[in-house]
N, C-alpha and C positions, 0 to 999 in steps of 0.2 A: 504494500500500500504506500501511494507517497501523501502527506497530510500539511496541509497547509492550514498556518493560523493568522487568519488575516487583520488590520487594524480598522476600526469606524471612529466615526467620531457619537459621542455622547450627549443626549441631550441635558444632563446637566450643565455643560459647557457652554460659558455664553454663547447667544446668540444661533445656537445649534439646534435644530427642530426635528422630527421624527422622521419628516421628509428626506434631509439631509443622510440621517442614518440609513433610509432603507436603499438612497441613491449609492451608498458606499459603500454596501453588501451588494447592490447590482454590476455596480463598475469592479467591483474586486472580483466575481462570479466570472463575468465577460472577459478579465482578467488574466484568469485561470485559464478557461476554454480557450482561449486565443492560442497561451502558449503552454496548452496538453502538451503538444508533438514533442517540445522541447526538456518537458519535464519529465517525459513517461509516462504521460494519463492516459488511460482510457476513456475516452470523452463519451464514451454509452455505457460509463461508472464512472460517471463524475457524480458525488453525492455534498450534500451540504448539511450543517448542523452546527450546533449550539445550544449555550445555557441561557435561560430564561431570558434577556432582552435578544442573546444572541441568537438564540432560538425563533424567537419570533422575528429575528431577518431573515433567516434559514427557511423559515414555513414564509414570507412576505417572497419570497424568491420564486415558490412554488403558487401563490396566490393573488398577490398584488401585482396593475399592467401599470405602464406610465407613466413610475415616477424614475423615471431616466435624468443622468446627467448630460448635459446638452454637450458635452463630446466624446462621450461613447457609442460605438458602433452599434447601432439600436439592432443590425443584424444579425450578430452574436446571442443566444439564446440564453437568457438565465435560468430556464428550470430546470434542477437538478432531477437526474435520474432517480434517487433517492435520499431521502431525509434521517436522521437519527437524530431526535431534540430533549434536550433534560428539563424538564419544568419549566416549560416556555410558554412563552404571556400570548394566546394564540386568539385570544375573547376581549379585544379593549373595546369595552363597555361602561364604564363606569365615571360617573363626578372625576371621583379621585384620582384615575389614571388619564383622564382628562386634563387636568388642572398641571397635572407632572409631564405632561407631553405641552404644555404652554400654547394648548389648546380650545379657544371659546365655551365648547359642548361637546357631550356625548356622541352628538351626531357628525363633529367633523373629525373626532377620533376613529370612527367607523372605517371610514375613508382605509386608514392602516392597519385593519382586524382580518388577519389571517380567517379569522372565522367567520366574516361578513361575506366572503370572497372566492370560499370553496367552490372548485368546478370540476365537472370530468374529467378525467386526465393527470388527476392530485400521483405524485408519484407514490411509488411505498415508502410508508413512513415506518419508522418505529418511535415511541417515544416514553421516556423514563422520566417516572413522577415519585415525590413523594405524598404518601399519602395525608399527613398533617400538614401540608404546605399551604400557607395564611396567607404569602406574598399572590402566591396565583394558586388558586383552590383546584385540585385535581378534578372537580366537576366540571369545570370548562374544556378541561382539555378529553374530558371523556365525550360530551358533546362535540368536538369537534372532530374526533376517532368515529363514530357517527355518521356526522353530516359528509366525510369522505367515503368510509361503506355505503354508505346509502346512493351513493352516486358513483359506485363500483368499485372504488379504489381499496387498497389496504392501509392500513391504520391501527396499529394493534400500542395496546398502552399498559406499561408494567406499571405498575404502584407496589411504593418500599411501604411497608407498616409502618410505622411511629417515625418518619422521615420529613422533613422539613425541607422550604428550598435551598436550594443548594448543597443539598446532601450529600451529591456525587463526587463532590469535591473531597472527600477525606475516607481513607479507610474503614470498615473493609467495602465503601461502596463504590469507589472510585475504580475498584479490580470487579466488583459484581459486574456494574453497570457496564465495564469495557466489555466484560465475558458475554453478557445477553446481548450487545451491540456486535460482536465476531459473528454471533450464532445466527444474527439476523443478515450481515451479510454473507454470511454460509451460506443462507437459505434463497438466495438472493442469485447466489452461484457465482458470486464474487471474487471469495475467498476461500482456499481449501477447509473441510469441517473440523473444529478446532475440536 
């Protein structure tokens, strides 16, 4: 596998808006694709993912059209063959993630909700949740496992027990979650069966 960790900008950053972010997971995506040949990708196994804001660029990559940087090659295709996302913010619905995107309403955070957005075609996803996560409640993202079956795709969602977000980050769940991510792309016919 070759894995790239790429940089965005944040919207705590002055001045920086949610637009911005999801234009700097597209351009980074186009990025990649452009230069597979030269890295060794496999560009029909180019997958994408991330942890919870990251994630939800990872799933906006697969869901969200348009919000393009005015000089990248809008030719180059952002959607990843497959997704793998850890507690990712997939449902922006709410005041208060509203208010944190420096956003008027509900309605124009919509606009950047992975879950507003779903369509035929969603690639295979896997995604790794905990199950007490307060930051972003694993009921959305179960809803959103969901609304991709429902419209034929695959979507399958692990929940940790007594795991909060960001869980994946520290032993022993950071070796769980890598092991149930191999198996998915095993199954995927990616990678030999671990």
């Amino acid at each position: 596998m070759v894995a790239l960790s790429v940089q965005y900008r944040l919207t705590s950053q002055p001045g920086v808006t949610i637009a911005d972010c999801v234009r700097d997971a597209r351009s980074a995506f186009r990025w990649v694709r452009s230069h597979a040949g030269e890295l060794g990708i496999d560009q029909a196994r180019l997958a994408a993912g991330g942890g919870s804001a990251g994630g939800h660029l990872a799933a906006a990559l697969a869901t969200l059209e348009g919000l393009d940087d005015p000089t990248d090659d809008v030719s180059v295709s952002v959607k990843p063959a497959a997704l793998v996302l850890f507690n990712p913010a997939l449902q922006l619905d709410s005041p208060r993630a509203a208010e944190a995107a420096a956003l008027p309403d509900v309605a124009a955070l919509r606009a950047f909700s992975p879950f507003q957005h779903v369509k035929p075609g969603h690639p295979p996803t896997l995604i790794l949740h905990g199950e007490d996560d307060t930051t972003v409640p694993i009921a959305g993202t179960r809803e959103y496992a969901m609304r991709v079956t429902e419209l034929g795709g695959r979507c399958e969602v692990v929940g940790y027990e007594g795991q909060v977000h960001a869980f994946f980050n520290k032993s022993p769940y950071v070796e769980r979650t890598h092991e149930r991510m191999e198996l998915f792309l095993a199954e995927l016919g990616w990678i030999p069966k671990p």
